[in-house]
RODRENRO-659879 format. One line per 5 residues: number of its first residue (from 1); for each residue x, y, z of N, C-alpha, C, O. Coordinates in steps of 0.2 Angstrom, whole numbers, plus 5000, padded with zeros to 4 digits. Atoms other than C-alpha are relative to their C-alpha. Layout:
BEGIN
NUM	X Y Z X Y Z X Y Z X Y Z  ...;
! end
This chain:
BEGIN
1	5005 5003 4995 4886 5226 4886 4993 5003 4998 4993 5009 4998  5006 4999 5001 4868 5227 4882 4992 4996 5002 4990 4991 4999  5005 5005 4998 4853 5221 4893 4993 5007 5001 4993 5011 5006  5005 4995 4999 4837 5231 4890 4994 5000 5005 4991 5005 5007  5005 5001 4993 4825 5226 4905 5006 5002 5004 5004 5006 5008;
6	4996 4996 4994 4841 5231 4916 5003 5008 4996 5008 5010 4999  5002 4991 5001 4840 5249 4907 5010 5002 4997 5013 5007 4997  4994 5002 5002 4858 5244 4901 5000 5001 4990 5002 4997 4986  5002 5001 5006 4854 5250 4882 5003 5006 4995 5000 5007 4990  4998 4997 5002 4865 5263 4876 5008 5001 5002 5010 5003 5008;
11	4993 5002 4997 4886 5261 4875 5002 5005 5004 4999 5010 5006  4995 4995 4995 4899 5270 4886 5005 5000 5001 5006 4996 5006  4994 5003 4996 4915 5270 4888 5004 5002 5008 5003 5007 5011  4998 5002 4993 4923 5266 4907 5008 5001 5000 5010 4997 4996  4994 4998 4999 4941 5273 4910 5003 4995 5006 5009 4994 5006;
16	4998 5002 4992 4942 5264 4928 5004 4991 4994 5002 4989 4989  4997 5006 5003 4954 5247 4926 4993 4996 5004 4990 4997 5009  5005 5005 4998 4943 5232 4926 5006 4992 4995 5011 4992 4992  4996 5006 5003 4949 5213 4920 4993 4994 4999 4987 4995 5000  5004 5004 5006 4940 5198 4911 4998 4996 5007 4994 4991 5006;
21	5000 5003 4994 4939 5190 4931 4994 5005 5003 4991 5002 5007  5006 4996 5000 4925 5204 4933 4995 4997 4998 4991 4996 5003  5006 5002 5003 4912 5196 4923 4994 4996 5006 4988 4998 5007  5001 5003 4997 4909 5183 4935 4996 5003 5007 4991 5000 5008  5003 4998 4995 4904 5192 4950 4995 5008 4998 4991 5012 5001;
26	5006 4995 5003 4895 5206 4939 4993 4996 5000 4988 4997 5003  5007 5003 5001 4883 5194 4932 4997 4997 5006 4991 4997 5005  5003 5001 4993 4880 5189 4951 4995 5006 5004 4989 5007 5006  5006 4993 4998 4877 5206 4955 4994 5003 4997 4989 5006 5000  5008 4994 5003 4864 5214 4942 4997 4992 5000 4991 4993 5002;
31	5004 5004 4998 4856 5196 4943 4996 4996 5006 4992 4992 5006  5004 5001 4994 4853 5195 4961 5001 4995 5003 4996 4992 5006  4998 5007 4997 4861 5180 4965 5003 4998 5006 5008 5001 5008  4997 5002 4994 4864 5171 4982 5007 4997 4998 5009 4994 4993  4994 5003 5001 4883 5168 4985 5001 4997 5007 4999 5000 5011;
36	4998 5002 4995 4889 5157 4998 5004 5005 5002 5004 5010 4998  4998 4995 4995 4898 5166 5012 5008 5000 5000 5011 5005 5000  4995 5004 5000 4916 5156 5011 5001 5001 4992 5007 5000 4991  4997 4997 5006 4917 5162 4991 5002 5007 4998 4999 5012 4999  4998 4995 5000 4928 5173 4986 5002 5002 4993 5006 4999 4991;
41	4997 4996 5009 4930 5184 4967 5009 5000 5001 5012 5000 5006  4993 4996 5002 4947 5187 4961 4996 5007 4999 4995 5011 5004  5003 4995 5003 4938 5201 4953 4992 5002 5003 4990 4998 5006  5004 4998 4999 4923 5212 4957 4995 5004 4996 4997 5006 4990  5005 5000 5004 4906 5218 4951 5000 5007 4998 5000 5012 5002;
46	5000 4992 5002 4907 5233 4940 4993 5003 4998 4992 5007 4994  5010 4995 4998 4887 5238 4943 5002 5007 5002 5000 5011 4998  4998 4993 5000 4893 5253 4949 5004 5003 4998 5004 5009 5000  4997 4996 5006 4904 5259 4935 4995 5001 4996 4993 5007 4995  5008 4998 5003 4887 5254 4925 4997 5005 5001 4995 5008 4996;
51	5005 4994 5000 4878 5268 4934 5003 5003 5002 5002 5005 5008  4995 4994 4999 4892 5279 4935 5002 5003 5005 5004 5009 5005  4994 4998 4994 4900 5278 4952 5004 4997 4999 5003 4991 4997  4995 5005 5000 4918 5273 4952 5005 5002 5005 5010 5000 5005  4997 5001 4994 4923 5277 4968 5005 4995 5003 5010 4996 5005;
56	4995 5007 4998 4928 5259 4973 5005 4996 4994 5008 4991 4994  4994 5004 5005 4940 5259 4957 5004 5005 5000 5009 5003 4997  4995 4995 5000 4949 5274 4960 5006 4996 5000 5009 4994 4995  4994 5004 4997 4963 5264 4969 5002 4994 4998 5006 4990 5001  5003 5008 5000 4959 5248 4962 5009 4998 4994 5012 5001 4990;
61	4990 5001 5004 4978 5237 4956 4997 4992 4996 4993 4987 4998  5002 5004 5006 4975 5226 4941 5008 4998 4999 5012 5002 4998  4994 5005 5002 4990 5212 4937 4999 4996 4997 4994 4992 4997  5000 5007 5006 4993 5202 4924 5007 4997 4999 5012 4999 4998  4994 5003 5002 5004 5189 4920 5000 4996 4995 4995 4994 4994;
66	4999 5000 5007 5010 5181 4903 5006 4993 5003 5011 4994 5000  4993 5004 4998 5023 5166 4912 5002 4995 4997 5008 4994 4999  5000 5004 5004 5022 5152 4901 5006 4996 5003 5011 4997 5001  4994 5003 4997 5033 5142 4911 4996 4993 5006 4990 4993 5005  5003 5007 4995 5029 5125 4925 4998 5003 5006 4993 5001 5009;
71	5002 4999 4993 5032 5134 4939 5002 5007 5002 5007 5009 5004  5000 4992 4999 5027 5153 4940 5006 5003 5004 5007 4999 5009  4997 4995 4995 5039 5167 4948 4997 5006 5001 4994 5008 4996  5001 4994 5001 5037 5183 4955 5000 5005 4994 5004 5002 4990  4997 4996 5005 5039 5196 4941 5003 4999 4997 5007 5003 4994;
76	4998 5000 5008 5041 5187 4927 4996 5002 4997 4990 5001 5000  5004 4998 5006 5033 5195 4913 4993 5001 5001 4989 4998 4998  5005 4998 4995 5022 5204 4925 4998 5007 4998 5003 5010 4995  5003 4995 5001 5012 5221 4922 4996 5002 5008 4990 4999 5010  5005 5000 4995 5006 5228 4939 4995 5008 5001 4997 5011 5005;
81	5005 4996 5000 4991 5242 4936 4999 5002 5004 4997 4999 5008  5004 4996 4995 4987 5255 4946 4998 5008 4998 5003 5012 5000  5001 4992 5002 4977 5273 4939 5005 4997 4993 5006 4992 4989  4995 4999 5007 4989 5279 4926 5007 4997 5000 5011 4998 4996  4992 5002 4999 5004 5270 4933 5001 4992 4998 4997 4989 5002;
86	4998 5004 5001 5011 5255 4927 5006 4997 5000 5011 5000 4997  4993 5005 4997 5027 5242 4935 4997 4997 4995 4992 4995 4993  5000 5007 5005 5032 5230 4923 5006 4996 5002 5011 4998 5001  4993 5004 5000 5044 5217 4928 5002 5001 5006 5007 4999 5008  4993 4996 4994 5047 5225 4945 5004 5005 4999 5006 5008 5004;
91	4995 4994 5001 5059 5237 4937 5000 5005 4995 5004 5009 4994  5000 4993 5005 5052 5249 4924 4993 5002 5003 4989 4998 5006  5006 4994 4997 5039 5264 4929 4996 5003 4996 5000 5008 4994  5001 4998 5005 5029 5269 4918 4993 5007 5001 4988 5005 5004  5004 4995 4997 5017 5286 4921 4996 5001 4990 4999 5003 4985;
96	5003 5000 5007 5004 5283 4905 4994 5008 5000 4991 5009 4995  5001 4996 5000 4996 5301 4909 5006 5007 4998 5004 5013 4997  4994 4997 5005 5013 5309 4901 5003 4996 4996 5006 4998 4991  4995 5005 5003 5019 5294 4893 4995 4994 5000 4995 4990 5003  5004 5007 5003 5005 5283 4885 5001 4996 4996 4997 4993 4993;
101	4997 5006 5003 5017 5273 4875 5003 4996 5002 5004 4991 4999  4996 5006 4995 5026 5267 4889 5008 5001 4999 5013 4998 5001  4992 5003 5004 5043 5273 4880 5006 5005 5005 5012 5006 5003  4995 4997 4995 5051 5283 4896 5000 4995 5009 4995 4995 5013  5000 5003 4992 5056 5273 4914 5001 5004 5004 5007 5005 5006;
106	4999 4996 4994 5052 5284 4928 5001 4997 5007 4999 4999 5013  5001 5002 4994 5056 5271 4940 5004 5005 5006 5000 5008 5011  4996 4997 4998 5072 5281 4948 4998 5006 5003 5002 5009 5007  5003 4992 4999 5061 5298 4949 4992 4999 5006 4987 5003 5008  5006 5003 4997 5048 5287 4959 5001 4994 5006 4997 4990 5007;
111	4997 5005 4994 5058 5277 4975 4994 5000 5006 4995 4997 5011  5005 5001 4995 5041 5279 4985 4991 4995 4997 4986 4992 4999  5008 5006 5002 5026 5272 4973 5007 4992 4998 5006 4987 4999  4996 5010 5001 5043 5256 4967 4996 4998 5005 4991 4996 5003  5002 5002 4995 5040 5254 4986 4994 4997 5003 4994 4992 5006;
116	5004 5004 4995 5024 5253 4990 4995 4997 4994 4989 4995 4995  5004 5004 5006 5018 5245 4971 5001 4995 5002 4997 4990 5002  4997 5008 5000 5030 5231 4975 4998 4997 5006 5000 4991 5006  5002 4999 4995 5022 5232 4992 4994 4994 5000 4994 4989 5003  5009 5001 5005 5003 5228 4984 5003 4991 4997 5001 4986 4999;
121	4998 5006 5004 5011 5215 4973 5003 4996 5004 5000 4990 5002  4997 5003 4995 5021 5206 4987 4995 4997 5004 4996 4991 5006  5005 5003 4995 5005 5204 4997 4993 4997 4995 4988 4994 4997  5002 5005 5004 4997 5198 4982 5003 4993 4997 5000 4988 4995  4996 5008 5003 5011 5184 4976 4997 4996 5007 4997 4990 5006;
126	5000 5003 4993 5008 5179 4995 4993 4996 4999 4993 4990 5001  5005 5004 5000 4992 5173 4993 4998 4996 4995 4996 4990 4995  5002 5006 5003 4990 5167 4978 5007 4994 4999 5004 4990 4995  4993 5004 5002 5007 5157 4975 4999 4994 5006 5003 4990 5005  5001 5008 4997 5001 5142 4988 4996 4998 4995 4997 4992 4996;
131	5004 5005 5006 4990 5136 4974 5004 4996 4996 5002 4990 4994  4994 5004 5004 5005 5132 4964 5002 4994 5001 5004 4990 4997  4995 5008 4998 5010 5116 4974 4992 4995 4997 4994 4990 4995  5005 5002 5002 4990 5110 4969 5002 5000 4995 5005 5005 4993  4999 5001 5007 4994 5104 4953 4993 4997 4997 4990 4993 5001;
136	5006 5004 5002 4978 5098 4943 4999 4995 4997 5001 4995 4991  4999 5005 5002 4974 5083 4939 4993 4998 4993 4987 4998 4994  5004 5003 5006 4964 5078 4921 4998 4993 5001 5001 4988 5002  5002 5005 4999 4950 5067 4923 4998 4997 4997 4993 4999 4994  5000 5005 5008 4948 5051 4912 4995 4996 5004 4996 4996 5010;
141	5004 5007 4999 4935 5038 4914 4995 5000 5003 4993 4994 5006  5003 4998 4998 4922 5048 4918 4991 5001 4995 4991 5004 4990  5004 4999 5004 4904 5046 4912 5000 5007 4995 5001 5007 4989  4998 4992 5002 4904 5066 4909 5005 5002 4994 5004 5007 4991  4996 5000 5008 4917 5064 4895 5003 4997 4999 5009 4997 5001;
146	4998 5008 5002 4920 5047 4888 4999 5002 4993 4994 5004 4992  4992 4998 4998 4933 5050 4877 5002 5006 5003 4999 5011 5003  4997 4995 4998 4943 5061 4885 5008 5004 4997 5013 5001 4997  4994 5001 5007 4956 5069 4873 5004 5006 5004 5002 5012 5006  4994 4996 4997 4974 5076 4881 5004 5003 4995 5005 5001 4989;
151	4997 4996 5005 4983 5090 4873 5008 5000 5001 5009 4999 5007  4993 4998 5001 5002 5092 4871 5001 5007 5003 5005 5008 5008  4999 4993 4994 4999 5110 4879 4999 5000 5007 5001 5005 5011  4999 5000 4996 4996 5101 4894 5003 4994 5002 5000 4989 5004  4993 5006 5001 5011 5090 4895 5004 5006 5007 5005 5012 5007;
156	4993 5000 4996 5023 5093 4911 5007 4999 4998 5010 4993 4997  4995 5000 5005 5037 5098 4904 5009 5004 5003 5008 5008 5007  4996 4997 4998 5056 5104 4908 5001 5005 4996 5005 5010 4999  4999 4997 5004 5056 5112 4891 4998 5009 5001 4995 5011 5006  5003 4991 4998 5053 5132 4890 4993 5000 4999 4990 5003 5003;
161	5007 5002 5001 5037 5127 4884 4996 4996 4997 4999 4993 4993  5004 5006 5005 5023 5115 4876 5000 5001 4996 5002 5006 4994  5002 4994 5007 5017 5116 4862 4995 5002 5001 4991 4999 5004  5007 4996 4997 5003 5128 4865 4997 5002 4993 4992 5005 4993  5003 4998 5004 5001 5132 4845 5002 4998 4995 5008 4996 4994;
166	5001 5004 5003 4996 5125 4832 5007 5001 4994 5007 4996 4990  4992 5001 5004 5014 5129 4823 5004 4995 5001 5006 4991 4997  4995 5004 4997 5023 5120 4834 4998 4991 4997 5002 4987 4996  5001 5005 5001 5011 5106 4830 5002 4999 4992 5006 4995 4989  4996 5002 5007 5014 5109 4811 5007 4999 4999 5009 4996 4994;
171	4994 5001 5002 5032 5110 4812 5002 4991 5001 5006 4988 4998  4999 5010 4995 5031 5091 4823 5008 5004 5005 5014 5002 5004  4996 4997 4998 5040 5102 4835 5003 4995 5007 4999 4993 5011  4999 5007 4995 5050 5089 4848 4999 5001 5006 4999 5007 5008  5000 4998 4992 5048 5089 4866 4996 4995 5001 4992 4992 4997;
176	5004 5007 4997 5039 5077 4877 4999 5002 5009 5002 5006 5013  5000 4999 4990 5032 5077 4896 4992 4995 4999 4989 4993 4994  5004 5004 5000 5020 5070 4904 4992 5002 5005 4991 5005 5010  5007 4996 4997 5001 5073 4909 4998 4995 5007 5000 4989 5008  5005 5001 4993 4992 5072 4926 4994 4999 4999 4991 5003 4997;
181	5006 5001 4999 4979 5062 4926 4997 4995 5007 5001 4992 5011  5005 5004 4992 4964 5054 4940 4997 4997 4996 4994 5001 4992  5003 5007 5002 4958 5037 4932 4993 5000 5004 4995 5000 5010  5004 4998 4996 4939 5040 4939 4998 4993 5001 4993 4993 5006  5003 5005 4999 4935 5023 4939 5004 4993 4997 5006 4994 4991;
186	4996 5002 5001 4945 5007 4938 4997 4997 4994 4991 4998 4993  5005 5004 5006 4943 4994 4920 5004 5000 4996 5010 5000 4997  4997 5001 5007 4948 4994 4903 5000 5004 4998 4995 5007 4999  5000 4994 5003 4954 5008 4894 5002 4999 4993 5005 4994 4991  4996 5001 5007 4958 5012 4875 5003 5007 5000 5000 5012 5001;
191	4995 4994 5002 4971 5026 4872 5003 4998 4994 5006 4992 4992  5001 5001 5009 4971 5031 4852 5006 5008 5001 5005 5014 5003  4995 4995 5001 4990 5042 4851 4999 5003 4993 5000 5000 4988  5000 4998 5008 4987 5053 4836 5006 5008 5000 5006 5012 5004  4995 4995 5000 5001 5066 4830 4997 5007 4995 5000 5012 4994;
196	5004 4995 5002 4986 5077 4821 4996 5000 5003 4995 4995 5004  5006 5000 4997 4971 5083 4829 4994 4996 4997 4995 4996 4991  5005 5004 5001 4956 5072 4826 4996 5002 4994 4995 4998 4989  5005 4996 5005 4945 5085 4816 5005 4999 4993 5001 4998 4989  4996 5002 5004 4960 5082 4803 4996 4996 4994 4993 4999 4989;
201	5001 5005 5003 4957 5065 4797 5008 5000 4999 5008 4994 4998  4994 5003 5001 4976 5064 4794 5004 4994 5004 5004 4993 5010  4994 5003 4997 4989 5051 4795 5001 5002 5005 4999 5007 5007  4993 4997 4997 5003 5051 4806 5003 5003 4995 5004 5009 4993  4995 4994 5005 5013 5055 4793 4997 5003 4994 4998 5002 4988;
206	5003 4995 5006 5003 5066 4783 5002 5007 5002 5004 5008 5007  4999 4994 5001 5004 5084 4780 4996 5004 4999 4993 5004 4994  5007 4994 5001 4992 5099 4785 5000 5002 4995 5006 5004 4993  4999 4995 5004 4986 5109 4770 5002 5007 5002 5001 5008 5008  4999 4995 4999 4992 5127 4770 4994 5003 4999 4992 5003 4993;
211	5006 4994 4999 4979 5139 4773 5001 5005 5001 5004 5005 5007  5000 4991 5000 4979 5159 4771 4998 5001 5008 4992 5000 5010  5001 4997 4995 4981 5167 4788 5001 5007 5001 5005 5010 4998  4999 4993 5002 4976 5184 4793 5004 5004 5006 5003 5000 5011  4997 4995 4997 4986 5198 4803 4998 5006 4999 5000 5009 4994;
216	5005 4993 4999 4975 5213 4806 4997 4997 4994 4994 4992 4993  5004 5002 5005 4970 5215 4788 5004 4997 4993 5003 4998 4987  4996 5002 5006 4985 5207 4778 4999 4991 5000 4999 4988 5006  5002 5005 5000 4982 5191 4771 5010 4997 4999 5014 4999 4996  4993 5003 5001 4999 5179 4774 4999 4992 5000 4993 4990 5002;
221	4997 5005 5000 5004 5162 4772 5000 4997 5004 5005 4998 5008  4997 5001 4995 5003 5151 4784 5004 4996 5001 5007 4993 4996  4994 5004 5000 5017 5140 4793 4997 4992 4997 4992 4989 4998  5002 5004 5003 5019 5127 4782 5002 4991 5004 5005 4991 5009  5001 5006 4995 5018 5108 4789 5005 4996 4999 5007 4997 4994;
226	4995 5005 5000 5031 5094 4791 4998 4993 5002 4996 4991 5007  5001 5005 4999 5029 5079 4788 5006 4994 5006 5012 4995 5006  4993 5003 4993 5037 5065 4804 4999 4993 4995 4993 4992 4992  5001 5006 5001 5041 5048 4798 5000 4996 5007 5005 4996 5010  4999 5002 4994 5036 5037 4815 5000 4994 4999 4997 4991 4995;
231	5001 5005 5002 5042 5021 4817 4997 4996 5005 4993 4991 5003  5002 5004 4994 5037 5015 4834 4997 5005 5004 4998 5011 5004  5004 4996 4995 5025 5021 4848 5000 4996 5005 5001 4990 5005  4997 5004 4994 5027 5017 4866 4995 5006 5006 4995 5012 5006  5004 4995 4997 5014 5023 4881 5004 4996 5008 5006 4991 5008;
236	4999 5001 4994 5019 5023 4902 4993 5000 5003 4989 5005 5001  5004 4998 4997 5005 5023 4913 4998 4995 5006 4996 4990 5005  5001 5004 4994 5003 5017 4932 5005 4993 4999 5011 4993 4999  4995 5006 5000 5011 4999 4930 4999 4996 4994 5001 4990 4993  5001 5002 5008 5007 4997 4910 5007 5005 4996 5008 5011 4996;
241	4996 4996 5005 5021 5000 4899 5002 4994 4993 5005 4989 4992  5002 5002 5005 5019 4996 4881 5002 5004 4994 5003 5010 4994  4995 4997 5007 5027 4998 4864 4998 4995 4993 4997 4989 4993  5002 5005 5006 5022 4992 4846 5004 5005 4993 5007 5010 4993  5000 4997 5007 5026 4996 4827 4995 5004 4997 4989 5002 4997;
246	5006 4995 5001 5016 5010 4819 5002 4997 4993 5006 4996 4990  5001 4997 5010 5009 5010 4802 5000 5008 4999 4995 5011 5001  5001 4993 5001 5012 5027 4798 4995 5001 4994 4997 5006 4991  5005 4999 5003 4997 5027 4787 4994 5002 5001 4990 5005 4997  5005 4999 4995 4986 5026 4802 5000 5007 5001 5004 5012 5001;
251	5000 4992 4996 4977 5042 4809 5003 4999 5007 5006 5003 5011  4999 4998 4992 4981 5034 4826 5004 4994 5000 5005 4990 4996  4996 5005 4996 4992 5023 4838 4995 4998 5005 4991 5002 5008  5006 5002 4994 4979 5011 4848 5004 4996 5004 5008 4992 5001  4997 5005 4996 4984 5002 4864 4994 4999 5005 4989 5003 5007;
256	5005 5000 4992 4973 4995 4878 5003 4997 5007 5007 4992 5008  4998 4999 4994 4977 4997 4894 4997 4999 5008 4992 5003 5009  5005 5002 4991 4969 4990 4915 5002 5004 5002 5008 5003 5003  4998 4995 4996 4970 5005 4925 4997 4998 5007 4993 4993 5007  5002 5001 4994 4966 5006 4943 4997 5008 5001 5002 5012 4998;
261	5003 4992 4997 4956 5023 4949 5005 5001 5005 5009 4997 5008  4995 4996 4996 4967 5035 4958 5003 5006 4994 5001 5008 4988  4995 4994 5006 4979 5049 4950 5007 4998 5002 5010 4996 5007  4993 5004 5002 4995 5045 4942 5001 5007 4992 4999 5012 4991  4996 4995 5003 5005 5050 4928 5000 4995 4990 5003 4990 4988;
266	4999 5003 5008 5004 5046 4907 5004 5003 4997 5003 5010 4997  4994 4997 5004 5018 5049 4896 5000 4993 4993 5001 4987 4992  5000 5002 5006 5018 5045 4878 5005 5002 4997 5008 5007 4999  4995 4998 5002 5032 5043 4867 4998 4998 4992 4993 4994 4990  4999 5003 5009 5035 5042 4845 5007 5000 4998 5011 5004 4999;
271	4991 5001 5001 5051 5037 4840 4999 5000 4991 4996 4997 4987  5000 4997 5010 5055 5044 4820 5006 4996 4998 5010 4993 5001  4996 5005 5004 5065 5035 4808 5007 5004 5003 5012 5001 5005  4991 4999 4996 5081 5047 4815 5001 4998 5006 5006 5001 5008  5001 5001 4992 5078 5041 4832 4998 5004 5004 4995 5002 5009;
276	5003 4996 4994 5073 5056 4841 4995 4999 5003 4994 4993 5002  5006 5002 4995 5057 5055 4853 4996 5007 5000 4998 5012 5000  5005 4992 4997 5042 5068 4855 4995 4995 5003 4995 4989 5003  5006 5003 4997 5027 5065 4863 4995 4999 4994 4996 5001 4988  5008 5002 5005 5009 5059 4855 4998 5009 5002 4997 5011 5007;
281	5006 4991 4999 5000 5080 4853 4996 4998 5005 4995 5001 5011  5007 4998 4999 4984 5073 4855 5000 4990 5004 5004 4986 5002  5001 5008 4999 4979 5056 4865 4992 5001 5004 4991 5004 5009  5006 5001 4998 4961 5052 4867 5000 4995 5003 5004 4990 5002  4999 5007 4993 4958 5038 4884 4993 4999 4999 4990 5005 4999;
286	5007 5001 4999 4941 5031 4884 4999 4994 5005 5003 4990 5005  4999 5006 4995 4936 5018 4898 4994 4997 4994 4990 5000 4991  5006 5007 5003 4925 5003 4888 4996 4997 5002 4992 4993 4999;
! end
């Protein structure tokens, strides 16, 4: 961090925990910013770690979670921070001031910090875990981004997971669900299903080149691509449901579709020459 009119010009390292949810109410504070009364941080301003009070971080419980899953639980593959002390899972203890590798569990030699860690974390799941039932709706049809291009990562899904990486899309990894979307305005729509990202230029059935990927400082290999044969493409949405023959030669699958404004649900299908089904990755929606 380096701001020379706020006298910010010489590094330093900070020991106290802080998180990536800090930022947001720092830049509030060294820039002097009015905040409504009714807004509330996750995180707080580390201005005074800057000038070397850390008072308000001695105690301070930092959590992170990693859940990749539809619908969050407690203590899944959870990390709960506090000082030197780290719960993971709810059930390992970790004292990184004897053990900064993590590789001894003193949960059993510690029945009074379990308690009142999981204490902390219990009255943090409480509050945020009503947010869960908001599910968020992507919004199509809107001056502000006409087209509007849907990911495969944010697919409603029963599977363990989407595809969230670009492997998965090289592989033509199977799986299907379906996105939440708010139609911002009623009309004519065009939806272009494409099974590579746009920046490509590829077919459907074409095949990424392999490109050198790195891992620290080792150059490897990367995962190499598969090609899908598609025969048919087929879209759901509100009281539109449509199916054609693909040219697999095409970059895209186009359909036009009359939506009505509100929030609904779109689910894309490709059916391959061995019959299986995945979803479209990518589908761009434009109103016209």
């Amino acid at each position: 961090m380096h701001w020379k009119d706020g006298g910010i010009t010489t590094g330093k390292d900070i020991n106290e925990l802080t998180a990536h949810y800090d930022i947001a109410p720092t830049l509030v504070d060294l820039c002097g910013l009015e905040v409504k009364g009714d807004l509330k941080f996750d995180g707080k301003s580390l201005k005074p770690l800057i000038d070397g009070h850390n008072e308000e971080f001695v105690d301070r419980a930092v959590i992170t979670n990693s859940q990749r899953t539809e619908v969050p639980e407690p203590w899944r593959r959870t990390a709960f921070m506090k000082g030197d002390w780290r719960l993971v899972n709810g059930t390992e203890l970790y004292d990184l001031s004897k053990d900064p590798e993590q590789r001894t569990n003193v949960a059993d030699q510690f029945p009074e910090k379990m308690d009142a860690f999981k204490a902390e974390y219990d009255a943090w799941w409480k509050e945020i875990s009503p947010s869960y039932a908001d599910q968020p709706y992507i919004i199509v049809g809107t001056p502000n981004e006409n087209p509007t291009t849907l990911h495969g990562h944010d697919w409603h899904t029963t599977a363990a997971a989407s595809p969230w990486h670009q492997r998965h899309i090289r592989q033509g990894y199977i799986d299907n669900g379906y996105w939440l979307v708010k139609v911002a305005e009623s009309g004519t729509y065009n939806l272009k299903l494409r099974r590579w990202p746009i920046e490509t230029g590829l077919p459907l059935n074409g095949v990424a080149p392999v490109r050198p990927t790195m891992e620290g400082t080792t150059v490897r290999e990367s995962v190499k691509s598969k090609a899908l044969t598609i025969k048919n493409a087929r879209i759901k949405i509100q009281d539109e449901e449509q199916s054609v023959v693909v040219d697999p030669n095409a970059e895209f699958v186009e359909f036009t579709v009359n939506l009505k404004a509100g929030e609904t649900q779109l689910q894309t299908w490709f059916t391959l020459d061995s019959g299986k089904e995945l979803g479209a990755y990518y589908t761009l929606v434009e109103k016209m």
